[in-house]
Every structure is written in C-alpha cells, then in structure tokens.
N, C-alpha and C positions, 0 to 999 in steps of 0.2 A: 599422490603416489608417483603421476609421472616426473613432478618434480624433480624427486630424489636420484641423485645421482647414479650414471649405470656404464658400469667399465666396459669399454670397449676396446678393440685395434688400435682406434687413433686418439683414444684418452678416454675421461668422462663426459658421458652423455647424459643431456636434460630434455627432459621433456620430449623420447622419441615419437610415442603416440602423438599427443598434439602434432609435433615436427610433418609428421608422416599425414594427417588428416590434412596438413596446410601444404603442402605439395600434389595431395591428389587433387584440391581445389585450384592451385594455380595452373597445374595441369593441365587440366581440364575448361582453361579459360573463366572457372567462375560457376560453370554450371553446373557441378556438385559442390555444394553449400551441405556445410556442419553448422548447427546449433545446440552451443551449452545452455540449457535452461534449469533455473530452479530458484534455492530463495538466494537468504543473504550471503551464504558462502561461496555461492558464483559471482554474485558483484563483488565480494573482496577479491577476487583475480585481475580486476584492474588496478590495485594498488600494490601489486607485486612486482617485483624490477624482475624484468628478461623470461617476460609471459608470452610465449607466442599469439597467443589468443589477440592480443591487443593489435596484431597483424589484420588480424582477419574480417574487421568488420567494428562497426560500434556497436556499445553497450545499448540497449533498447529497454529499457525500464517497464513493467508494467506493474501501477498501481494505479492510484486514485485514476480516474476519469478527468478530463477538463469538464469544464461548467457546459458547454455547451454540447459537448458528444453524453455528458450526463443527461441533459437536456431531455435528449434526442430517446435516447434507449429506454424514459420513461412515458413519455407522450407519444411516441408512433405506434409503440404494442398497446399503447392502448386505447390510441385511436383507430387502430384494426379491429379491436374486441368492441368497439361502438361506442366509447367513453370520454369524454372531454373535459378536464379540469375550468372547474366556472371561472377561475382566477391563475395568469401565473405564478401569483405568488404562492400556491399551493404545492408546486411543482417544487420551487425551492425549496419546501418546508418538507415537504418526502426527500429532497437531496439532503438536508442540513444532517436529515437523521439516520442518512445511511453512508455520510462520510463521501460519498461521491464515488461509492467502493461498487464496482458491477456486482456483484456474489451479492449486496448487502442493499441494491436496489432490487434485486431480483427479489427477495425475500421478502421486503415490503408489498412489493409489486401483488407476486403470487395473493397476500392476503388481501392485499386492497380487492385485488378481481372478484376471489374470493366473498368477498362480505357484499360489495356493489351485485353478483353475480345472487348471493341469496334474498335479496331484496328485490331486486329488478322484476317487474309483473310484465308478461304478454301482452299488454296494450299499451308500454310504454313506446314511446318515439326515439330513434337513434337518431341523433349523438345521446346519450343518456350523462348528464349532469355528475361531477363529479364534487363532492361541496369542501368546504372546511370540517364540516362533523366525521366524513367518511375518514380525510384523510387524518386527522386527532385521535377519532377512533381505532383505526390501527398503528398510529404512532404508541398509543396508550394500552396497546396490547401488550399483557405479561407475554407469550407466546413468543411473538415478533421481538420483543426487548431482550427475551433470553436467548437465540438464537442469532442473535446480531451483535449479545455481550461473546456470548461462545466464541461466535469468531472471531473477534478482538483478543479473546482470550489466548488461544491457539496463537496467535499472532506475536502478541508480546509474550507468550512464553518458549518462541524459538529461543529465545537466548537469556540467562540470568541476566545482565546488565541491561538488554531491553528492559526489563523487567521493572529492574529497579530506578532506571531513568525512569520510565515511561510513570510508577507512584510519586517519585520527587517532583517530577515538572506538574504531574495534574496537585499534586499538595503544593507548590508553592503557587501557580493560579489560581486554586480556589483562596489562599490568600490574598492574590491579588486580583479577586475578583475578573479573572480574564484578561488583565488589561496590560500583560505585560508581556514583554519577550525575553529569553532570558540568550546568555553566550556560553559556549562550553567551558570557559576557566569556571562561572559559578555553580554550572553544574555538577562540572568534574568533586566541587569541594562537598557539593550539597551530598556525593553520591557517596565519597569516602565519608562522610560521616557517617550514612546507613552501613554502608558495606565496604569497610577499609580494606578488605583483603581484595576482593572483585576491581578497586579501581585505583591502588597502593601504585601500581607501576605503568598508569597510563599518564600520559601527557595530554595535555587539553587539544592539542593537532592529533592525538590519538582517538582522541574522544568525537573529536568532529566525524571521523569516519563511522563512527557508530549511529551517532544522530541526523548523518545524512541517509544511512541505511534504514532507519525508522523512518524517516522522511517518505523516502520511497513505498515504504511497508503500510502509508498512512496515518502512520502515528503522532506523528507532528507535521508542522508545517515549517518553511523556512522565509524569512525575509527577503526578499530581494535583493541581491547584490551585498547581502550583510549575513556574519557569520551567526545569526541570531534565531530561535528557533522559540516556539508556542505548541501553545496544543492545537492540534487540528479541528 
C-alpha cells in the first residue's frame, strides 16, 4: 500500500511511511531500528526497484539452522536434562529428520525426553544413555511424523506454485532416485505442464526467485555457486 503513489505539493509520493521510519532512524544515529518481519512476501521486497527498505540494513533470513548451531540446540538441552547420545551419529539422524528446522527439532526433542523420561528408573546413573532404539523409536512415531508433515504442510501451502514446485521436484527425485539436481528452465516446463495457467507467464529468472524463496522456507536446497536446486 505504501508503494502506491500519493499526490502531494511537490508531485507523487512513494513509499512516505517507509520514507518517514528511515529518517527517524538516520536521525537518530541508528539507535531507533525498524524491523519488517514475516514470510515470503517480505523477502520479495528486495527484488523491487526504489524500495527504501533496501537502505536500511540487510535481509537476515531465518530458516534451516546450520549443522552445527543444529548441533548445539539438540545436545546441550539435553545434556542439561542428564542425557547423552551413545554415538554422534545419532544426533545427525534426529537432524536428517527434522530438516535442521528449530520448530521441527523441538518436536522431536519434546518426545525423545518424553519416552527416555518414562522409562528412566531412580537408580539410574546420570548421563543416562541415549541409544539408536530410543532415537528410531521416535523417528518411527505416527505422532511426531504427522506433526512435522503439518508443518511442512502449512509451509508449502503459503503459496500455490510452492506447491506445485515443491510435488514436481519430489516426483522427479523419486525418479531419480535422489540423485539429481534439477535448474529452473526444467522446472519451469515440468510446472507448466501441471499447471499452465500458474506458470504460462513466468520466465525461468522469474522462477529462480521463487525457488530461492523455498530455499529459504527449507524446502529445497541449493547448489553452491550453481543456479541448480534438490530436495532438501
């Protein structure tokens, strides 16, 4: 809405809110700070020409976790509740299945304590053992699967063409077996064939910015340095 043009004395004005928020910041040296948060419709505000916003600071992404701040927020809480994974590779098999997504380590988490918590007897020794059974067993939980589908779910249904990316690229992995990356020209074709009308007027440069926004949202992953994208 601030975008839209607004007649003024000395012509048309854009974007006077933003304008007026970035004035009382420079003002002020800095020390009144605005932040736009939300999902994908605020990261498309950096692809807009003559965005004030893009003044004001960098975009700060919050999704996936890295591997090692993942790491971290699964082994220190619960190494405070008295528990220690017998193996790291355990640790990474509760990361594989929760996407590296904080909201979706917590989930696990919660039931892991949970299940170790109703078995744990009064004469056990702390650190109390964390095994491969415990963590399979709540991998293997309907409970935990459908609440970690939910929120995938909600995710890729911010937007119809998440949507429909998000079935085309896991249908043509499960073709190929995982083993492939695919680029936005063959997606862009793969998507108009589902849905002509939803992808009839995008360009494949139009389409990267969608699959960089799933990117962010954890739905894919991207290649390094290559316009080329996977399932996460």
């Amino acid at each position: 809405a601030d975008s839209r043009g607004e007649s003024t004395p000395g012509g048309v004005s854009h974007f006077r809110n933003v304008l007026g928020l970035k004035e009382l910041m420079e003002s002020t040296e800095r020390r009144f700070k605005v932040v736009f948060a939300g999902l994908h419709q605020v990261q498309r505000f950096g692809h807009i020409s003559n965005v004030p916003l893009v003044h004001g600071g960098p975009d700060i992404l919050v999704g996936p976790l890295e591997p090692l701040d993942a790491r971290k927020l699964v082994v220190e809480p619960m190494a405070a509740l008295g528990y220690r994974f017998e193996r790291p590779e355990l640790v990474w098999r509760l990361l594989s299945a929760t996407n590296y997504q904080a909201g979706l380590i917590q989930i696990f988490c919660q039931e892991l304590v949970r299940s170790l918590h109703s078995r744990r007897g009064h004469s056990q020794t702390v650190p109390v053992a964390v095994t491969e059974d415990d963590v399979e067993a709540v991998a293997a939980s309907d409970s935990v699967r459908s609440r970690i589908a939910e929120r995938l779910r909600i995710t890729i249904n911010l937007d119809d063409r998440y949507r429909v990316l998000t079935l085309v690229i896991a249908l043509l992995s499960l073709n190929d077996s995982y083993g492939t990356d695919y680029g936005p020209e063959e997606l862009l074709e793969e998507a108009r064939n589902r849905w002509h009308a939803g992808f009839a007027e995008l360009t494949a440069s139009q389409l990267s910015i969608y699959l960089d926004e799933m990117v962010g949202l954890g739905l894919l992953s991207r290649l390094p340095h290559k316009k080329r994208y996977a399932v996460r």
